[in-house]
C-alpha positions as CSV (number, residue, x, y, z in Angstrom):
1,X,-0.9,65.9,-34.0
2,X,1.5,67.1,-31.6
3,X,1.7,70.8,-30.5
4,X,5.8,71.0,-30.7
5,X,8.0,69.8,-33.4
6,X,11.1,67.4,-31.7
7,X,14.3,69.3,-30.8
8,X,17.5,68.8,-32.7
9,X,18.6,64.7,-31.9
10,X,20.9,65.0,-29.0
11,X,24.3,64.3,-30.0
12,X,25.6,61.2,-28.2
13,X,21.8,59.7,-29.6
14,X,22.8,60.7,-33.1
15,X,26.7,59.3,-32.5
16,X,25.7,56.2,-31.2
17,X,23.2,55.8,-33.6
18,X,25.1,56.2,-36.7
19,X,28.3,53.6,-35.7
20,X,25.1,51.0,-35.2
21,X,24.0,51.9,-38.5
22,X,27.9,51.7,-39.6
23,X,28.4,48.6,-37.7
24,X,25.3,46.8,-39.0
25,X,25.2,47.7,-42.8
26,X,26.8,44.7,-44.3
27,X,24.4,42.4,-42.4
28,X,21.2,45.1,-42.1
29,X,21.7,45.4,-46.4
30,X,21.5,41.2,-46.5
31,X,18.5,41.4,-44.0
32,X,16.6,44.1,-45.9
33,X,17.2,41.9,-49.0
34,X,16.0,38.6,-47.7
35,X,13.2,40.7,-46.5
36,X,12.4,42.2,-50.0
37,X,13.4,38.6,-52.1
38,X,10.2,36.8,-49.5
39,X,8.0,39.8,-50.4
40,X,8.4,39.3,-54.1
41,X,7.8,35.4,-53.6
42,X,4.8,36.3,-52.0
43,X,2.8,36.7,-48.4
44,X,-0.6,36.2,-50.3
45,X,-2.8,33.2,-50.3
46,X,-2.4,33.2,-54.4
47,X,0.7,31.6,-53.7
48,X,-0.9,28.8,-52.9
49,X,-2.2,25.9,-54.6
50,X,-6.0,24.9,-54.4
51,X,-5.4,21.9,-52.2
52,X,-3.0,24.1,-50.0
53,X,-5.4,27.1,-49.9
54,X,-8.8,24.5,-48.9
55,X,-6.7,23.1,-46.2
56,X,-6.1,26.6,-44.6
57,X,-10.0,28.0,-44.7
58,X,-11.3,24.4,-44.1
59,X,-12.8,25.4,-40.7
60,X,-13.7,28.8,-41.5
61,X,-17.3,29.8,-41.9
62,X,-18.5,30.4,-45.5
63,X,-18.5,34.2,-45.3
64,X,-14.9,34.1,-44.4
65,X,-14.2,31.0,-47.0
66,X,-14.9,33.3,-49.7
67,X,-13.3,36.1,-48.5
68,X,-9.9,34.2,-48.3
69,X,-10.7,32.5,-51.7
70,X,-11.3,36.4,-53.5
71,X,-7.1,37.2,-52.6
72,X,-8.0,40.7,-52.5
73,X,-9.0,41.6,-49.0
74,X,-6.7,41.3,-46.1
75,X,-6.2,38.1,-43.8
76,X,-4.3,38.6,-40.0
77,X,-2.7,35.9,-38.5
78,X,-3.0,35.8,-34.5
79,X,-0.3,34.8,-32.4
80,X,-1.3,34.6,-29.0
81,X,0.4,33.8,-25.8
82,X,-2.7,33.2,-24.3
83,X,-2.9,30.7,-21.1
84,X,-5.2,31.2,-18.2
85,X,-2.3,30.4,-15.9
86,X,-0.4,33.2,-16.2
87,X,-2.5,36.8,-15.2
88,X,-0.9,39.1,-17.8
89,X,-2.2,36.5,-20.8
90,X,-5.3,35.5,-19.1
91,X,-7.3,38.2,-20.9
92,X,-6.2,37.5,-24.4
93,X,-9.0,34.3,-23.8
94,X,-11.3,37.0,-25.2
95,X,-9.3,38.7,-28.0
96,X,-9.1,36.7,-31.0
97,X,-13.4,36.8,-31.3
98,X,-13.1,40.7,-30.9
99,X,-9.8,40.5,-34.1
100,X,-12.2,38.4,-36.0
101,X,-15.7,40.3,-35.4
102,X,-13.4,43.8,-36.4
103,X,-11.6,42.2,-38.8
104,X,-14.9,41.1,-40.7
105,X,-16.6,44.4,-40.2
106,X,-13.7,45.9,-42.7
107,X,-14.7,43.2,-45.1
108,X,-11.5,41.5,-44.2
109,X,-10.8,37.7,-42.1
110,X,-8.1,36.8,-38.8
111,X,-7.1,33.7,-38.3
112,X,-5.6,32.2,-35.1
113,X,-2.1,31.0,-36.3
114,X,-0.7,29.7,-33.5
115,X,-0.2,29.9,-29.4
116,X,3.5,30.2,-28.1
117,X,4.1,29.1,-24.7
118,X,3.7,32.0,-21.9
119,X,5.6,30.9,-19.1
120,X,5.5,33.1,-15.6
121,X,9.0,33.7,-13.9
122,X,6.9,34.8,-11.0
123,X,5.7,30.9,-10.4
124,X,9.5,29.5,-11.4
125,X,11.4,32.1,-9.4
126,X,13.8,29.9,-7.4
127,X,12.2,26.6,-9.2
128,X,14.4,24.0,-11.6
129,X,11.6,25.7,-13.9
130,X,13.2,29.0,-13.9
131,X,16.2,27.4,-15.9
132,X,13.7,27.1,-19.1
133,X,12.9,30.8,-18.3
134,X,15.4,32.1,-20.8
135,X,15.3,29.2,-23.4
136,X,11.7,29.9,-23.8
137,X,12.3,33.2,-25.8
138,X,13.7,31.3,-28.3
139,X,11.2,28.6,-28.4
140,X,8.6,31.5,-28.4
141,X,10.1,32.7,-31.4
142,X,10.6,29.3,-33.0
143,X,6.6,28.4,-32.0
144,X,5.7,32.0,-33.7
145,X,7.4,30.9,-37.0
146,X,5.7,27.8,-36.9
147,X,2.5,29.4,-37.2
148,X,3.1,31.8,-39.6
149,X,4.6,29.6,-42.1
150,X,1.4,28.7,-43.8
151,X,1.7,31.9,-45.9
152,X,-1.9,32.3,-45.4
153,X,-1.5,36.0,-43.7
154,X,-0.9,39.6,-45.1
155,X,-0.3,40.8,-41.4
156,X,0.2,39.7,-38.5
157,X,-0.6,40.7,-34.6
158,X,1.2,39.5,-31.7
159,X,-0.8,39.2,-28.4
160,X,1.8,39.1,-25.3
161,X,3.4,40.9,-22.6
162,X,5.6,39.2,-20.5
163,X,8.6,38.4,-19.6
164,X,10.3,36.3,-22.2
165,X,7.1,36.7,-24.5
166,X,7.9,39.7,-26.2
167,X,11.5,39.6,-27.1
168,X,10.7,36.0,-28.1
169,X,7.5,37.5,-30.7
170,X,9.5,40.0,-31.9
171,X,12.6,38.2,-33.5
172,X,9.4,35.8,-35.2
173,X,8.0,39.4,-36.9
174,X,11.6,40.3,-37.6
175,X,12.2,37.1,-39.2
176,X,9.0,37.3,-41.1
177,X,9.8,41.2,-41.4
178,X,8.0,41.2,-45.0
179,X,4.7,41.6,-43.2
180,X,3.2,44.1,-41.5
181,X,3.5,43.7,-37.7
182,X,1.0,44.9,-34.6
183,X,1.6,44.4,-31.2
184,X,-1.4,44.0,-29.2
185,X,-1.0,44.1,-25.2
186,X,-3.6,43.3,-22.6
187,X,-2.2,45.7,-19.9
188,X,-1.9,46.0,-16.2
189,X,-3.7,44.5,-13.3
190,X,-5.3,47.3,-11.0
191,X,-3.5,48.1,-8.3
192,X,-2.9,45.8,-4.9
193,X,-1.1,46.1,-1.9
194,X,1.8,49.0,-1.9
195,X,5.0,47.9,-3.1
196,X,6.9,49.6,-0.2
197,X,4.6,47.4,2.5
198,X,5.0,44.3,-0.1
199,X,8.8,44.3,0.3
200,X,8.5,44.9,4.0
201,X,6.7,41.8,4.2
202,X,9.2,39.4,2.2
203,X,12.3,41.3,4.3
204,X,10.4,40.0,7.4
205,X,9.5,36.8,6.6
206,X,13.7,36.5,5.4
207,X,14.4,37.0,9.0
208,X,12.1,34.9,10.3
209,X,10.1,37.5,12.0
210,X,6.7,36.5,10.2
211,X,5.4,33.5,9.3
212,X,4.3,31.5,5.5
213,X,0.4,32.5,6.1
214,X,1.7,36.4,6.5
215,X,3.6,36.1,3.3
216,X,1.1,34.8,1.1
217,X,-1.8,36.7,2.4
218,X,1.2,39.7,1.3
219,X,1.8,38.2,-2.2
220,X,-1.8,37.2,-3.1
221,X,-2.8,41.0,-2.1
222,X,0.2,42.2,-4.4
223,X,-1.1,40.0,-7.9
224,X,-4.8,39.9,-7.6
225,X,-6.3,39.8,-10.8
226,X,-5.9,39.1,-14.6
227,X,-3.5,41.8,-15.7
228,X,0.4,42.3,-16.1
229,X,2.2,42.7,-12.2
230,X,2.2,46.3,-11.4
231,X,5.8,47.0,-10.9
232,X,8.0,48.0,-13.3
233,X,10.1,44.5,-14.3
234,X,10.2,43.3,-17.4
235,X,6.9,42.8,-18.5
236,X,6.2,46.5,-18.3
237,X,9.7,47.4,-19.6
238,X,8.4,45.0,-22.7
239,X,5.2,47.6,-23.0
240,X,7.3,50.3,-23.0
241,X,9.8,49.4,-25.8
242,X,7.3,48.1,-27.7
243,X,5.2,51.9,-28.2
244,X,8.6,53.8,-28.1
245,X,9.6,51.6,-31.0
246,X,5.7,52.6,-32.8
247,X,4.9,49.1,-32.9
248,X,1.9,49.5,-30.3
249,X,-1.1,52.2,-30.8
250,X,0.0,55.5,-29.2
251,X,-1.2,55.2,-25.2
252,X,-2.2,51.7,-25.4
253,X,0.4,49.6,-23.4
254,X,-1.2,50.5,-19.9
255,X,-4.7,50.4,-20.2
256,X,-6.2,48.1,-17.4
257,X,-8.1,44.7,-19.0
258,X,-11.5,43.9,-19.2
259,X,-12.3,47.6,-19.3
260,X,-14.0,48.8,-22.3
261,X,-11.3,51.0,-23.4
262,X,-8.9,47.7,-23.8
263,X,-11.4,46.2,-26.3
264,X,-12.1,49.4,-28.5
265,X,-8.4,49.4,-28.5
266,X,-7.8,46.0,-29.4
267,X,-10.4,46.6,-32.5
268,X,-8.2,49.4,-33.7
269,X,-5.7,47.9,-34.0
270,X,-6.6,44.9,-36.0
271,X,-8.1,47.6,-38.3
272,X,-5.5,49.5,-38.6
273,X,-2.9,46.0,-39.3
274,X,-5.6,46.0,-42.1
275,X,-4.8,49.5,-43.4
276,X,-1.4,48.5,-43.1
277,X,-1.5,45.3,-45.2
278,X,-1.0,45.6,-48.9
279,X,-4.5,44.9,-49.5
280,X,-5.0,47.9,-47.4
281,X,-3.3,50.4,-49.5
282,X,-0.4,51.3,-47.0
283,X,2.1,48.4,-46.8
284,X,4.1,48.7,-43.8
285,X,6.1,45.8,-43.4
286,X,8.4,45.2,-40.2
287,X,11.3,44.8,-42.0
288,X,11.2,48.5,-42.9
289,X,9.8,50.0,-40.0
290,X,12.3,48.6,-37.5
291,X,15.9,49.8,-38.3
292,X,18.5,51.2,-35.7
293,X,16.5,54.0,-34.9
294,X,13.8,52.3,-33.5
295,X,16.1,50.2,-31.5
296,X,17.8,52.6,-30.2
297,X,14.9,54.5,-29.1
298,X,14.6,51.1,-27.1
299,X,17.3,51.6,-25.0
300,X,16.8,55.3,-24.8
301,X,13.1,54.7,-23.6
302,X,14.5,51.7,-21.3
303,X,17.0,53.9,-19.5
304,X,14.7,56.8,-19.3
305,X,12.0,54.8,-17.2
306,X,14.8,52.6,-15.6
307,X,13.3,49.6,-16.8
308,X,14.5,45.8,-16.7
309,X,18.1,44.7,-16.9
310,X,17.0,41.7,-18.9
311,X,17.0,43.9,-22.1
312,X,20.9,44.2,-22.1
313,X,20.3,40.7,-23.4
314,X,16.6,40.5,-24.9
315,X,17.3,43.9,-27.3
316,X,20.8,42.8,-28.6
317,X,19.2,39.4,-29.5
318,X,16.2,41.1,-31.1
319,X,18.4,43.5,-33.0
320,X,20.6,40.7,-34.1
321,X,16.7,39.2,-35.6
322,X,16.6,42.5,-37.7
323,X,20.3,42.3,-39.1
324,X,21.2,45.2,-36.2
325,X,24.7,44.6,-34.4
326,X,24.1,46.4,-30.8
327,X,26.5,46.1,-28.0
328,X,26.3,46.9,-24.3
329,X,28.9,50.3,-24.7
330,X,25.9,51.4,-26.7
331,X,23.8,51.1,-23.7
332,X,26.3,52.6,-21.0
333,X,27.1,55.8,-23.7
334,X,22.9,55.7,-24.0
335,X,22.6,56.0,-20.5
336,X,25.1,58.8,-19.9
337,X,22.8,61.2,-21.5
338,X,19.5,60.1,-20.7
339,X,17.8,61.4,-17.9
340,X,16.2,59.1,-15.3
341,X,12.2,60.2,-15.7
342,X,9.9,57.5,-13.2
343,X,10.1,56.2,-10.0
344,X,8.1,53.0,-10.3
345,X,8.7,50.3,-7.9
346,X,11.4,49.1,-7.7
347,X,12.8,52.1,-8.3
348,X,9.9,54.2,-6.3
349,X,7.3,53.2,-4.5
350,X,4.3,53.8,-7.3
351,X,3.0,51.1,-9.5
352,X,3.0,51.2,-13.4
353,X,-1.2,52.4,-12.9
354,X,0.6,55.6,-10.9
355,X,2.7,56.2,-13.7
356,X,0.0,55.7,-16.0
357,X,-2.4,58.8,-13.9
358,X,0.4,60.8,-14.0
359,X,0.6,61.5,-17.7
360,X,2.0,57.9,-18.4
361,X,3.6,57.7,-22.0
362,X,2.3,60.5,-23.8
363,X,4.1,62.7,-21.1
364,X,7.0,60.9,-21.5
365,X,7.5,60.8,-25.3
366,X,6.7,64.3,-24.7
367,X,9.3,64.9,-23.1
368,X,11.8,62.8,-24.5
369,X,11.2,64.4,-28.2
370,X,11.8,67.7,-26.8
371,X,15.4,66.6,-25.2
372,X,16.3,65.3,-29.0
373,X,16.6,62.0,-27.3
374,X,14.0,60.0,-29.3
375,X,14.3,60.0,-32.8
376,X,10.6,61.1,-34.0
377,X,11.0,60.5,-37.3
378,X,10.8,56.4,-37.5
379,X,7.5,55.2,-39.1
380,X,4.7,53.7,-37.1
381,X,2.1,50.9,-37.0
382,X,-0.4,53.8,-36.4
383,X,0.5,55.2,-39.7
384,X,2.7,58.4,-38.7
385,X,5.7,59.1,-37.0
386,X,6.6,58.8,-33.7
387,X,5.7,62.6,-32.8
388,X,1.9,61.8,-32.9
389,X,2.8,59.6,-30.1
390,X,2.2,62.1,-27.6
391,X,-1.2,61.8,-28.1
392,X,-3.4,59.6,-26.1
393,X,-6.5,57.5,-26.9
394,X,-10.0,58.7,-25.4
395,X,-13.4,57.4,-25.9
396,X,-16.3,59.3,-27.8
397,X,-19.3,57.4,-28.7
398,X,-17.4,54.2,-28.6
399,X,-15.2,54.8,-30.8
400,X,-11.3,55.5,-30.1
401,X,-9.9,59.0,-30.9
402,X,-6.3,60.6,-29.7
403,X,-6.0,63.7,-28.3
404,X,-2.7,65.4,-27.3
405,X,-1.4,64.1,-23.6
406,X,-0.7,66.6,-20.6
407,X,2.0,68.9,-20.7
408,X,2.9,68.6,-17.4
409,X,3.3,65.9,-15.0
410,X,0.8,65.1,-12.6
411,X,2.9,63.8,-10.1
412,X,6.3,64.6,-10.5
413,X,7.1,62.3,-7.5
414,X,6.4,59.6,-10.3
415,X,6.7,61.0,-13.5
416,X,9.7,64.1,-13.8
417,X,10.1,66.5,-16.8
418,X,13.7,66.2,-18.5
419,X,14.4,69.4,-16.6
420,X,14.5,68.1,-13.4
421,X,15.1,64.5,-13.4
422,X,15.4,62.0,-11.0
423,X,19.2,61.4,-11.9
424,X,21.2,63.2,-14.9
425,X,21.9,59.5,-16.4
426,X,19.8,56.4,-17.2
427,X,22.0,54.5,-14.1
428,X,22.9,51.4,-16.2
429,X,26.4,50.6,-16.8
430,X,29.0,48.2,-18.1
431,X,31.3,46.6,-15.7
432,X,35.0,46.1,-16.9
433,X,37.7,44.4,-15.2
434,X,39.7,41.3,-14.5
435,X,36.3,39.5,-13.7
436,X,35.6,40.0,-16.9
437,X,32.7,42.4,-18.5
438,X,28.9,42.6,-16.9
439,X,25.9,45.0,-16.4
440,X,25.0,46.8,-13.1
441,X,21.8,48.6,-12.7
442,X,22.0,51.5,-10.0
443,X,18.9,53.7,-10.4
444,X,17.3,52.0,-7.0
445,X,20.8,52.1,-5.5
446,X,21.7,54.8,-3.1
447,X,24.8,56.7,-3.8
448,X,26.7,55.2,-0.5
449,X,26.2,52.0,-1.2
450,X,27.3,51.8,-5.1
451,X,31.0,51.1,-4.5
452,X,31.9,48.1,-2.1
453,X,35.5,46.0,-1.6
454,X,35.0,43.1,0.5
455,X,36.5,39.6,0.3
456,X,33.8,37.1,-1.7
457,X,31.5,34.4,-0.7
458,X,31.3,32.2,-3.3
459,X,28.1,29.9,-4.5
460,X,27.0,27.5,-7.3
461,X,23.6,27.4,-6.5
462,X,21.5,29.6,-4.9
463,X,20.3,27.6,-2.2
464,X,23.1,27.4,-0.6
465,X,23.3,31.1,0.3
466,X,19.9,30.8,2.1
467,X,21.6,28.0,4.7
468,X,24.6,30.8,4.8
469,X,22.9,33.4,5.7
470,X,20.8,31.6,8.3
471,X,24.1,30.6,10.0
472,X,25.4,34.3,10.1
473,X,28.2,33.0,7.9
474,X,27.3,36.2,6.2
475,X,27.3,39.0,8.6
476,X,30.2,40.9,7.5
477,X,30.7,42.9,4.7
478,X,30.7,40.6,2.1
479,X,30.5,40.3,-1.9
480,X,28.3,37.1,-2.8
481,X,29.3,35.9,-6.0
482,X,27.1,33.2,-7.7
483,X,28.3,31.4,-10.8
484,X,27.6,28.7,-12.8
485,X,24.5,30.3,-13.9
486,X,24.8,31.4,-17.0
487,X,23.3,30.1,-20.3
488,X,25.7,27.8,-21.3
489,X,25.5,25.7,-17.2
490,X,22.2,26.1,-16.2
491,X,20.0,28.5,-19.1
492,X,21.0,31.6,-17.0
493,X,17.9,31.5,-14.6
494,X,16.7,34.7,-12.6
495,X,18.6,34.9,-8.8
496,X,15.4,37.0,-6.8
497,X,15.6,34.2,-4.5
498,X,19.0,36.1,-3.1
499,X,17.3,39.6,-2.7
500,X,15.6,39.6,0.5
501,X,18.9,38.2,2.2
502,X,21.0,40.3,0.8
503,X,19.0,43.4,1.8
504,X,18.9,42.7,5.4
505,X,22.2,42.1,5.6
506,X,22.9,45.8,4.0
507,X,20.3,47.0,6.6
508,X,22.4,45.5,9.3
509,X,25.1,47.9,8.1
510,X,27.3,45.7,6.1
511,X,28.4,46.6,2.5
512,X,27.2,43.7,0.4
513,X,27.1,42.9,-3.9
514,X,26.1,40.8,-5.9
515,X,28.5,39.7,-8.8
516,X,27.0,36.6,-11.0
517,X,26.9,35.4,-14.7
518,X,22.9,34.5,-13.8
519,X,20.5,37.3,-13.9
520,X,18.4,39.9,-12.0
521,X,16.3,41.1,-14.2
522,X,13.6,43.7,-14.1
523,X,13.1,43.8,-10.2
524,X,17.0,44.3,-9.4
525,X,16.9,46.8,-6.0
526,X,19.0,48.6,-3.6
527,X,21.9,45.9,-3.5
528,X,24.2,46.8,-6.1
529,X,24.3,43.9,-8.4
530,X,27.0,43.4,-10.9
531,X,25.1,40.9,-13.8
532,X,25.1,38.8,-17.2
533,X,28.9,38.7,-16.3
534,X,31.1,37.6,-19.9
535,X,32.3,34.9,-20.6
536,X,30.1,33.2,-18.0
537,X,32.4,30.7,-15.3
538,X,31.6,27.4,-18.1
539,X,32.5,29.4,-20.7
540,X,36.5,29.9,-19.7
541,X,35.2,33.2,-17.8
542,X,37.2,34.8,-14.9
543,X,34.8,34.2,-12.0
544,X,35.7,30.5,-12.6
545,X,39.1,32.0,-10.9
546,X,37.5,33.2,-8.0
547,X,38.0,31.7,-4.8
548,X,36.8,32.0,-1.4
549,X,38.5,35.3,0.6
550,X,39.8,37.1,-2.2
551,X,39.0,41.1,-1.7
552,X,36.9,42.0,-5.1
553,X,36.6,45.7,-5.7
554,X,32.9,46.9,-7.7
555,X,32.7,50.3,-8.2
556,X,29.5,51.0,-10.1
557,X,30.2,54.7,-10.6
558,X,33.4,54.0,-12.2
559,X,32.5,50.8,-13.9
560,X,35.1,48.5,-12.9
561,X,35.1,45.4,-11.1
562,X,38.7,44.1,-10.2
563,X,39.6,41.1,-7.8
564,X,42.5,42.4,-5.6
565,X,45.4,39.4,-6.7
566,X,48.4,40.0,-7.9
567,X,48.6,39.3,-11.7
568,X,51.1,36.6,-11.4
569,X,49.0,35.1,-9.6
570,X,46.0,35.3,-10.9
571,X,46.9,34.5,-14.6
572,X,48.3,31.1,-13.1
573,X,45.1,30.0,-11.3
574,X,43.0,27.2,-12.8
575,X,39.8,27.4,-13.4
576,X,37.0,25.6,-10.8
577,X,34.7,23.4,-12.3
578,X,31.1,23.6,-11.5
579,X,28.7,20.6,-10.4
580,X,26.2,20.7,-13.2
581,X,24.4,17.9,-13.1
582,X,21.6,18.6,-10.8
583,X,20.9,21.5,-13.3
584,X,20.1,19.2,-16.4
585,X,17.6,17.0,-15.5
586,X,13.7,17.2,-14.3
587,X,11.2,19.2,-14.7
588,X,12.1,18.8,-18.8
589,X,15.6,20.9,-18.5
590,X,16.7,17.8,-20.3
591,X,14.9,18.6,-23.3
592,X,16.9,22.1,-23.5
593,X,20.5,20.5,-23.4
594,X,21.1,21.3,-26.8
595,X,19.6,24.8,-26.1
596,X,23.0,25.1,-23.5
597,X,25.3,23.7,-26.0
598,X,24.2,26.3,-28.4
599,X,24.0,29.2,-25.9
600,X,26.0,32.6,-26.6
601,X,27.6,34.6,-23.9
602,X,25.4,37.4,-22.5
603,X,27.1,40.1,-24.4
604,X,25.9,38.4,-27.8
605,X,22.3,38.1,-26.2
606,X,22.8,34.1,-25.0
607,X,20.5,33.3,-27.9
608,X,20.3,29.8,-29.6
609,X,20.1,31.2,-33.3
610,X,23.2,32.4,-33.9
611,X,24.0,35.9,-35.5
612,X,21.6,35.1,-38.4
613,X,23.3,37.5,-41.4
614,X,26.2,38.3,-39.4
615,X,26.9,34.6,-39.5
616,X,26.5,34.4,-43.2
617,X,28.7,36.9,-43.8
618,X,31.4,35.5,-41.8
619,X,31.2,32.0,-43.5
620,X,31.5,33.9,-46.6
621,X,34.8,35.8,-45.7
622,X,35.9,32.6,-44.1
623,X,35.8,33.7,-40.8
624,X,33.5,30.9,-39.8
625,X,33.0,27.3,-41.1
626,X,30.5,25.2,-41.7
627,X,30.0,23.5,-38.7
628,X,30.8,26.4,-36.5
629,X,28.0,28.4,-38.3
């Protein structure tokens, strides 16, 4: 257990907490009841009738057949992302034999539910693919539901890591939050080529300077193997959340594949879902493990790390899954108190396997408990609280044990104690102005370059800023605003394809941003980049008013962004209406059209699903009608 008990919960931690909490009851007390009302109707096989039950064992050997037919031992569902595409999912190939062999060594049976689609933004960055990117969250979570909704399980475990993957499995085991829910990740590649020499590489080949063969021999040296990408983007943001909200083991998010740590760890945890099934003796269901203190340890462990900007929209849509209302003020009030703790690329130059050798998480729960910024008291799948979770798994005969983590930081270059940080805050912020409300992400943003007023350059695709900035059309000082890509246009895809230009041009000198309602996600870099912006430019939202050579002001410190026009004129503009149509069809984007009609804004999490409770509870007060609903 660990060796200090947490400090007092820091204030603005507790504060923030508790208007969630106030802000959420109505629709957290009908979640927690549905929750309860589908444990009473059952999440055994009992429930089912003899011709439903011989239908769901029908394949399985007759060991396992009478297991399942006995009711009283426990059965795990498996939902895997698993393709062999994609190198973070590649290695769950192997996983569901190991869940089964465990499983039936505790006299218990897995079965594999279902597979979800994995898709890699790495492949689709810049592709008519990337505009499914988003979309597939939801579908992810739709595809989990599917599989579970054979009531054949007493637990389930979720096998993914990416991008979209997570977020998308989680709202699935907070919709089916009456079972018992265990995350089960695969972990990192080893480490390639260094990140610093990576992006040397693509900033050359922007310029021209080296050639397509140079760039791929760069890339391919950089994602090698089967394992997660090294830097710290989303995928490994996902890891992250996922332990600091106890639904992984303790120490378990960054162990490298194929190394036979990752396999005794993937057979504890399918035996200790067991343990945590009602057959089991220790029901832990999701629906009571995850409240607003595990999400906002979320946040708190997102800033902390300075991890992926995607989460201002994945979290709130996940909360919103578990009948939690969070906005993005609770992230900037977060992020004024927590202390920036790793400098993984791209906010360093280390990989996530650096900040893994230098203490990794057990150092930074660690840490994090002792500043009262965690709350250690939320219940986890390993069956304690969160303080055991500065422990860290080792290997004796075998077998997996935990022993306490270091105390101190290996490498403090990487991995900083709370008492000297990186930065005082978590360096993400809301953006507030005229141009309506966004997210900026400054923690790999020097100081001197975080508040720019230039006129704008403005795009509707990001194509057409590549021919810009090969004509010099761009070397000025300059704010390049891209809209049109929000949920609602185009399925809000990832704009990386802008990053290498725009860095060059603010290493030529010139004081460049980014303003879009598209995203940057968990690789956004030096260029301050104002994000997600609300209402996006199809949705009535102000950039829609924007127009070539008008002087826009972002100052990220202060947490405004104000186009320079006099109000009169200003309220009088129209709005500019975008070219869609090249966004709708090919490559199946016309399969998703009613996923855009059904799109909400960024600050709502530009889910499909609706507020779940909160609508409910709206149609009831009349707020909402039917249709709307």
């Amino acid at each position: 257990m660990p060796s200090s008990t947490p400090a007092t919960l820091n204030s603005t931690v507790a504060e923030v907490t508790q208007r969630i909490r106030e802000r959420s009851a109505e629709r957290r007390a009908l979640y927690e009841q549905r929750m309860a009302d589908q444990h009473k109707r059952g999440v055994h096989r009992a429930e089912l009738s003899c011709g439903n039950l011989a239908h769901g064992f029908a394949a399985c050997n007759p060991q396992d057949k009478d297991s399942l037919k006995l009711m009283n031992s426990a059965n795990l569902g498996i939902i895997s992302a698993y393709n062999d595409m994609l190198s973070a999912h590649q290695p769950f190939e192997t996983f569901p034999a190991t869940i089964k062999a465990a499983a039936s060594a505790m006299g218990s049976t897995a079965q594999f539910a279902g597979g979800v689609p994995a898709m890699c933004d790495g492949v689709t960055q810049g592709q008519p693919g990337m505009e499914l990117s988003l979309f597939s969250r939801d579908v992810i979570a739709m595809a989990a539901a599917v599989g579970l909704s054979h009531n054949m399980f007493d637990a389930a475990l979720y096998l993914g890591v990416c991008d979209k993957i997570i977020p998308g499995l989680f709202i699935s085991a907070a919709r089916f939050g009456h079972l018992p829910a265990m995350f089960v990740p695969a972990g990192p590649m080893p480490s390639g080529l260094p990140n610093k020499e990576k992006a040397r590489i693509r900033q050359l080949y922007a310029e021209g300077k080296v050639g397509r063969a140079e760039l791929l021999e760069a890339e391919s040296d950089s994602y090698h193997s089967p394992g997660t990408c090294t830097f710290y983007g989303t995928a490994n943001s996902n890891q992250l959340m996922m332990e600091v909200m106890g639904l992984h083991l303790p120490g378990t998010s960054f162990v490298n594949p194929g190394t036979e740590m990752r396999e005794a760890l993937t057979r504890y945890a399918t035996e200790q879902a067991i343990r945590n099934t009602e057959p089991g003796g220790n029901y832990r269901p999701f629906y009571k493990q995850i409240d607003e203190r595990a999400i906002v340890n979320a946040v708190v462990g997102l800033l902390a790390s300075g991890g992926s900007t995607n989460h201002t929209l994945h979290l709130i849509a996940m909360a919103a899954a578990a009948g939690i209302t969070l906005n993005w003020d609770d992230f900037t009030d977060l992020s004024a108190v927590t202390p920036s703790l790793m400098k993984v690329y791209p906010n360093g130059q280390a990989d996530i396997n650096h900040f893994q050798a230098a203490g990794g998480m057990s150092y930074l729960f660690r840490e994090l408990l002792g500043a009262g910024l965690l709350h250690g008291d939320i219940p986890t799948v390993f069956g304690t609280d969160l303080t055991a979770y500065t422990q860290e798994p080792f290997l004796e005969d075998g077998k997996v044990v935990w022993h306490e983590g270091p105390e101190k930081s290996l490498d403090e270059a990487v991995l900083s104690p709370v008492a000297n940080p990186f930065a005082p805050t978590g360096g993400l912020t809301v953006m507030k102005g005229n141009l309506g409300r966004g997210v900026i992400k400054v923690s790999a943003v020097a100081e001197e370059h975080r508040i720019v007023e230039a006129p704008v350059k403005i795009f509707e695709d990001q194509n057409e800023m590549k021919a810009a900035f090969e004509s010099g059309d761009l070397d000025r000082d300059v704010i390049v605003v891209v809209r049109f890509q929000g949920p609602k246009a185009n399925g809000m895809p990832e704009l990386h394809k802008l990053t290498p230009f725009l860095g060059v041009l603010q290493d030529r000198g010139y004081k460049v941003a980014l303003v879009t309602d598209g995203r940057m996600s968990g690789a956004s870099g030096k260029v301050p980049a104002s994000i997600h912006m609300s209402p996006e430019a199809l949705d009535g939202g102000p950039l829609a008013k924007l127009r070539d050579g008008d002087i826009v002001r972002l100052d990220a410190n202060a947490g405004t962004l104000e186009a320079k026009v006099a109000p009169a004129t200003w309220a009088n503009r129209e709005l500019a209406i975008g070219n869609l149509d090249h966004y709708h069809v090919g490559l199946g984007r016309e399969l998703f059209s009613g996923f855009r009609h059904l799109a909400m804004r960024g600050e709502e999490g530009a889910g499909v699903f609706g507020g779940f409770e909160a609508d409910d509870l709206a149609r009831q007060q009349g707020q909402i009608s039917q249709e709307d609903a």
